[in-house]
C-alpha positions in Angstrom: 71.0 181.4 99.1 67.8 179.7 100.4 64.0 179.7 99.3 61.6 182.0 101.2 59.9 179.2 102.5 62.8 177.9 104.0 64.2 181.2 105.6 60.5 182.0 106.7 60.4 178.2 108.4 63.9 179.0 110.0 62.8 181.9 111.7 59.1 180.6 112.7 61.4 178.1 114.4 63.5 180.2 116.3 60.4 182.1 117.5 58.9 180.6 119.9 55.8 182.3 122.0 56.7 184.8 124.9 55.6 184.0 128.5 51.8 184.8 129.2 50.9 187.8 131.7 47.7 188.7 133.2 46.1 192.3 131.8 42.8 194.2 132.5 40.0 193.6 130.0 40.8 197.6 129.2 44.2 196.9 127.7 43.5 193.6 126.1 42.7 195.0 122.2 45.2 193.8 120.1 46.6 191.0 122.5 46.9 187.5 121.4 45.4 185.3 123.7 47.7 182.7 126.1 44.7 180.6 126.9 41.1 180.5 126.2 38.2 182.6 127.3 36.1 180.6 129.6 32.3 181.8 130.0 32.0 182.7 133.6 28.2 182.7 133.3 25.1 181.5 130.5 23.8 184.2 128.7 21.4 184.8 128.4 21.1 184.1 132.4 16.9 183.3 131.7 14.8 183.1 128.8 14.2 186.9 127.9 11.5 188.3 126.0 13.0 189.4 122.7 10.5 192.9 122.3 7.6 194.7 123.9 4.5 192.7 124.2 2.7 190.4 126.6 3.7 186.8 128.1 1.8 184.3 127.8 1.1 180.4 128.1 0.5 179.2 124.1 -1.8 176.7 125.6 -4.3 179.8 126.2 -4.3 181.0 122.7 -4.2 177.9 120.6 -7.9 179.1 119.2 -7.2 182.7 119.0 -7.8 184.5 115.2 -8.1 187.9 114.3 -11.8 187.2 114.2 -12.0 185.4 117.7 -9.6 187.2 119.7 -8.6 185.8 123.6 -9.1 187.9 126.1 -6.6 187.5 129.0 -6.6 188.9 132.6 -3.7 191.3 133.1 -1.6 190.0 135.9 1.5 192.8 135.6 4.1 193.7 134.6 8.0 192.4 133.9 10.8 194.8 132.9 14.7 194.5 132.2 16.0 194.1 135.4 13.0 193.9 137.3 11.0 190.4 136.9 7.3 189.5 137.3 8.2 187.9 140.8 5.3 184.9 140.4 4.2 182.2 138.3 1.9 182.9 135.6 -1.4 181.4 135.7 -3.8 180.0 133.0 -5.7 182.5 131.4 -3.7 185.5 132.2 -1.2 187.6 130.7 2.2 189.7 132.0 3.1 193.0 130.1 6.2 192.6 129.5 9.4 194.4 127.9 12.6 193.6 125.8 15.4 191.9 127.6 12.8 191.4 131.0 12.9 187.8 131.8 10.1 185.9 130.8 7.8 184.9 133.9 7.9 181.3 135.1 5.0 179.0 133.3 4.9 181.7 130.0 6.3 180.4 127.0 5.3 183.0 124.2 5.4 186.9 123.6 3.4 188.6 121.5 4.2 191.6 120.4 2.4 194.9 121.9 0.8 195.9 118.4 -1.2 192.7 117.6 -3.0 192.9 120.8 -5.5 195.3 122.3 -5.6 196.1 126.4 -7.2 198.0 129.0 -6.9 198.4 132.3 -7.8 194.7 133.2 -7.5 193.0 130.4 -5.6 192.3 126.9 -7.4 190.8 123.8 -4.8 188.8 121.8 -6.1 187.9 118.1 -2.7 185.1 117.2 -2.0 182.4 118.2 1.8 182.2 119.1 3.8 179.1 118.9 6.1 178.2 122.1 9.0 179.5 122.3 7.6 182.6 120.1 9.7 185.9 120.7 11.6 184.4 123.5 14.9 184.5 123.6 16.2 180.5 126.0 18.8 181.2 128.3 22.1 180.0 127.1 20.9 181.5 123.0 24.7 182.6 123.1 26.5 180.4 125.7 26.9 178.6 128.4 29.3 178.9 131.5 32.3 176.7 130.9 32.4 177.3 127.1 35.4 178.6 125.6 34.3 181.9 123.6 37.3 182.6 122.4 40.5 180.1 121.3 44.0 180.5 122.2 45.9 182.4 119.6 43.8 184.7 118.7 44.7 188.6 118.4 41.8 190.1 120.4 39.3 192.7 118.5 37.1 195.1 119.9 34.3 192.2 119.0 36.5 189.7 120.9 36.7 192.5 124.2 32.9 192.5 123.6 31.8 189.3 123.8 35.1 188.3 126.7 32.8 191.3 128.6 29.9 189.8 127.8 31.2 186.6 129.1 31.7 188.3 132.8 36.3 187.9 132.1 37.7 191.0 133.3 41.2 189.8 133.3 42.5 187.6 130.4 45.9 185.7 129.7 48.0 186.8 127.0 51.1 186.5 125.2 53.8 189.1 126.2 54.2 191.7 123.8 57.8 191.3 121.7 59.8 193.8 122.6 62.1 194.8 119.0 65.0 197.0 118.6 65.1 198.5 115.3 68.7 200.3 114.4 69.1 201.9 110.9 73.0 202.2 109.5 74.3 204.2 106.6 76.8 207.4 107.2 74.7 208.8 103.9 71.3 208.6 106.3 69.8 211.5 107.8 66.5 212.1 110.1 63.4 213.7 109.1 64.2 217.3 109.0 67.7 217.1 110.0 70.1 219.1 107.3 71.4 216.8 104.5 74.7 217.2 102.9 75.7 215.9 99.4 74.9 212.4 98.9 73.0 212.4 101.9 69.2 210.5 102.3 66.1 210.8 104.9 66.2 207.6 107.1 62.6 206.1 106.2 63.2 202.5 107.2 62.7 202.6 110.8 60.0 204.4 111.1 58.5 202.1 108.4 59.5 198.9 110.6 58.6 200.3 113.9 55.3 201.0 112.7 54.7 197.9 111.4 56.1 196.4 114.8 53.3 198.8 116.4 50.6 197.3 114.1 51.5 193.3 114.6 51.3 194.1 118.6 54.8 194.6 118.8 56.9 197.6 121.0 59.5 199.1 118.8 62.3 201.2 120.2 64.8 203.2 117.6 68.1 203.2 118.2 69.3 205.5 115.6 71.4 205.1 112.8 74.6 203.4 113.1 77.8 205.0 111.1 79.7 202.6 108.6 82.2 201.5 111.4 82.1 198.5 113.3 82.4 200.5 116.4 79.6 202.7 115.6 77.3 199.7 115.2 78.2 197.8 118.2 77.7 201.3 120.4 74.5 201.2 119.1 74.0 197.4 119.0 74.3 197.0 122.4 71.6 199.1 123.6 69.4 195.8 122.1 70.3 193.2 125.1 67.3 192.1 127.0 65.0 192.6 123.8 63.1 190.0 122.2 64.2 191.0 118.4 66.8 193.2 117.2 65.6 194.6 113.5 68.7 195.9 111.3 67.8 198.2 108.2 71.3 198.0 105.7 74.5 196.8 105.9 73.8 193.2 105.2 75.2 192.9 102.4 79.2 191.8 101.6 80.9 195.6 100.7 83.7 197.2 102.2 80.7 199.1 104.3 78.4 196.6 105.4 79.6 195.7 108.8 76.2 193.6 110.0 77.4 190.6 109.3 80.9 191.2 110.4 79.7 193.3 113.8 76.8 191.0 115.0 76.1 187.8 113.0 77.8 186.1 115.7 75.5 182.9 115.0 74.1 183.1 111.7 70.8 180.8 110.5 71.5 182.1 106.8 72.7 185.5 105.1 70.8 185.5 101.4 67.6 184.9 100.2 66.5 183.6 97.1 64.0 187.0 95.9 63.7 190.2 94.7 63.1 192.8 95.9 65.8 191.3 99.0 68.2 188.8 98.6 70.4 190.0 101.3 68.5 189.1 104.7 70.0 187.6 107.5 68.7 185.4 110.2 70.2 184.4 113.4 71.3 186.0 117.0 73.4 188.7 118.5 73.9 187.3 121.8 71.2 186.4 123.4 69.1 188.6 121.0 67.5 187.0 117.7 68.5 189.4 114.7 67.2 189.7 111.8 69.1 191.3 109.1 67.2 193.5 106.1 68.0 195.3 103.3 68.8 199.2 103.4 67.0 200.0 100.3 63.6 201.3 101.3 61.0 198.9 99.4 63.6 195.9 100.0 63.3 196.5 103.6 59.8 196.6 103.9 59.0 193.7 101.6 61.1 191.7 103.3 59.2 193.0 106.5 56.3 191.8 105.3 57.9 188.6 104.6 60.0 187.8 107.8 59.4 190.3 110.4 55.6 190.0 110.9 55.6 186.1 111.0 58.2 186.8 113.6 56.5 188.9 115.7 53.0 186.7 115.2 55.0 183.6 116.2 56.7 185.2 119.2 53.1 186.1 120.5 51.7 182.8 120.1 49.4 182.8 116.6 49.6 180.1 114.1 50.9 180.9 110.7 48.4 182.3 108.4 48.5 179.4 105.8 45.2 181.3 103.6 45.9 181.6 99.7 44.9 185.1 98.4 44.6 185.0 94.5 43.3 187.9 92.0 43.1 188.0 88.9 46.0 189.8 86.7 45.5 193.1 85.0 48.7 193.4 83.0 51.2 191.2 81.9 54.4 190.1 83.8 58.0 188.7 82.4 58.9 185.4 83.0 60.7 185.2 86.8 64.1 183.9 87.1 66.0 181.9 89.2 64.6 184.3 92.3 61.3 184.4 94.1 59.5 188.1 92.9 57.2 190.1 94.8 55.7 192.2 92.2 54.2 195.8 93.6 50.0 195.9 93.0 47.0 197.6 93.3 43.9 196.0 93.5 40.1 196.3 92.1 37.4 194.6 92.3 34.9 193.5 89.3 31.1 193.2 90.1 31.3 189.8 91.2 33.3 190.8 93.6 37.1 189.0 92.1 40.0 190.9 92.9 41.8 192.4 90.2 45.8 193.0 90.7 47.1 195.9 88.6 51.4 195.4 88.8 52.8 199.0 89.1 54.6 199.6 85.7 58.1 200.7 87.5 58.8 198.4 90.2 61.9 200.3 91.3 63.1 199.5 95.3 63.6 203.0 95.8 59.9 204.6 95.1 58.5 204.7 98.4 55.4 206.5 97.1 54.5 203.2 95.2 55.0 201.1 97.9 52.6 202.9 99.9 50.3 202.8 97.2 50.1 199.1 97.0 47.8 197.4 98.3 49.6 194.0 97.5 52.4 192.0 96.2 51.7 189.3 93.7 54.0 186.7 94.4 55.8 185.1 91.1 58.0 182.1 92.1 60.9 181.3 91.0 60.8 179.9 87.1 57.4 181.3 86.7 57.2 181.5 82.9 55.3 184.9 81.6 51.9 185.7 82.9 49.2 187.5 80.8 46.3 189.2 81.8 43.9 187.4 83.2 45.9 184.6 85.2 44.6 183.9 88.3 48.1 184.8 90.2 49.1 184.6 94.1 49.0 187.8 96.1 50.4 188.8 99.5 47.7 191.8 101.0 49.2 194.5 102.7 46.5 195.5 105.0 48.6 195.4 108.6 47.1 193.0 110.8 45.6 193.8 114.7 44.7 197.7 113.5 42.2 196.8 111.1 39.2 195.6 113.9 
């Protein structure tokens, strides 16, 4: 067996980024970037005024109180989108509006409820400093800057401000393309009949939605019978993916024909953890495979663990190196010889500390508290008991590029 961190570094390894393509600004939420936004423009273009009011030179105003008000010869009027055309003179003022750019020798605004006009003329009681309500051109950036890095998994923010930016095509990392095939002759579909001894299949849908929430496209082959001829039918349907994603029949019994059937070229076969232990790295062909658990919450922590690293690395994003910690509600047993990635919901104090509360039963086949979790405390291996209290590691299980 090897350590998490070693299978995890094996795999990151093996996964290097997909080839960039070209998509619309439309379909780019979600994307990972293949090079970096560059501004095609300043923005703002012009200094802008920043609300309604009146433009003016601060040199006019420098003696203006509420007691000695300026008065200031209207000379018209500037709107978004439409400017004041001219250059303003001393002694004069521009009605102007929010986002209108500011006329050429004004340097102030000041706002449209200080100030008192007529038809002619607009008394101004404050005397604004330059530079006062406007908004310089370039406030946000400048063309040639790079808005956004390489790497990044675009939000709607990011397709904001890549709008904003005048890019309506953007580079980005090819989407992995993953088979996902479940095995078991005791697994059954959702809503299919089931015989005695028989189960629901829940693991692929489970992977292939979390494939769909790292960016991924997930196909389903079905579930492969316990013979080596059933799996390779199946298997074979997975050339010319990126990934192929195997839920059971890793392990070493009579029926577990993975490793047998398609660990042709094996990185390792057994992790050192629980819930997993038997995971398997390596390629089917041309295809990188990677072997989980059958059992439900196995599968899916080991998901967590393998398969979205895997699917962030093949679309170009550094590993996410941040330490989450909490503080532990319960106590836990000393951890053995094995890495342990304890089940947890979490709170939050006042102070705003997260609090992890470990589910009581942490059994690998109760789905329903697995999707209850909200994360995994990780306990590494030797970790002597932990009361509450301990600051402890945790592993969140909020999934990635749908939570803009």
């Amino acid at each position: 067996m090897i350590s998490v961190a070693e299978a995890r570094a094996r795999i990151l390894a093996a996964c290097r980024p997909l080839p960039a393509e070209t998509v619309a600004l439309t379909d780019a939420l979600g994307r990972v970037l293949a090079e970096p936004v560059t501004a095609r423009l300043t923005q703002p273009p012009f200094a802008a005024a920043m609300m309604d009011g009146w433009a003016v030179r601060s040199a006019d105003l420098a003696n203006a109180t509420p007691a000695s008000p300026v008065t200031l010869a209207r000379a018209g009027e500037a709107s978004a989108g439409h400017g004041f055309g001219g250059a303003l003179g001393a002694g004069h003022a521009v009605r102007i509006f929010t986002g209108a750019p500011l006329p050429e020798g004004a340097d102030a605004v000041v706002m449209q409820e200080d100030c008192t006009a007529d038809a002619a003329t607009v008394r101004v009681p404050v005397s604004p400093r330059p530079g006062k309500f406007v908004r310089p051109a370039g406030l946000d950036f400048s063309e040639g800057e790079a808005v956004l890095p390489a790497g990044r998994r675009l939000t709607s923010r990011d397709v904001a401000l890549a709008a904003a930016a005048n890019v309506p095509w953007l580079r980005v990392h090819r989407r992995p393309r993953v088979a996902v095939l479940a095995t078991g002759d005791e697994v059954r579909l959702p809503g299919e009949p089931l015989g005695p001894g028989q189960i629901v299949s829940s693991n692929a849908f489970g992977l292939c939605a979390l494939v769909t929430t790292q960016g991924g496209v997930a196909s389903n082959l079905g579930v492969a019978r316990d013979t080596a001829e059933s799996l390779a039918a199946l298997a074979a349907a997975a050339d010319g993916f990126d990934l192929l994603v195997t839920a059971g029949g890793a392990s070493k019994g009579d029926y577990d024909h993975v490793r047998r059937v398609l660990g042709g070229t094996l990185e390792f076969d057994s992790v050192a953890m629980k819930p997993g232990k038997a995971v398997m790295f390596g390629r089917f062909g041309t295809v990188r495979l990677l072997g989980l658990p059958g059992n439900p919450v196995s599968g899916a922590v080991c998901a967590v663990l393998f398969l979205k690293p895997a699917l962030q690395a093949l679309q170009g994003m550094a590993p996410d190196t941040r330490r989450h910690v909490a503080r532990l509600a319960s106590p836990l047993p000393a951890c053995d010889s094995r890495a342990d990635f304890v089940r947890a919901t979490l709170a939050y104090t006042d102070a705003g500390e997260s609090v992890a509360t470990p589910f009581a039963k942490q059994d690998t086949a109760m789905t329903s508290r697995l999707a209850r979790a909200d994360a995994l405390i990780v306990r590494e291996p030797g970790s002597p008991p932990a009361e509450p209290g301990d600051r402890v590691d945790i592993i969140p299980l909020a999934e990635g590029c749908l939570n803009l």
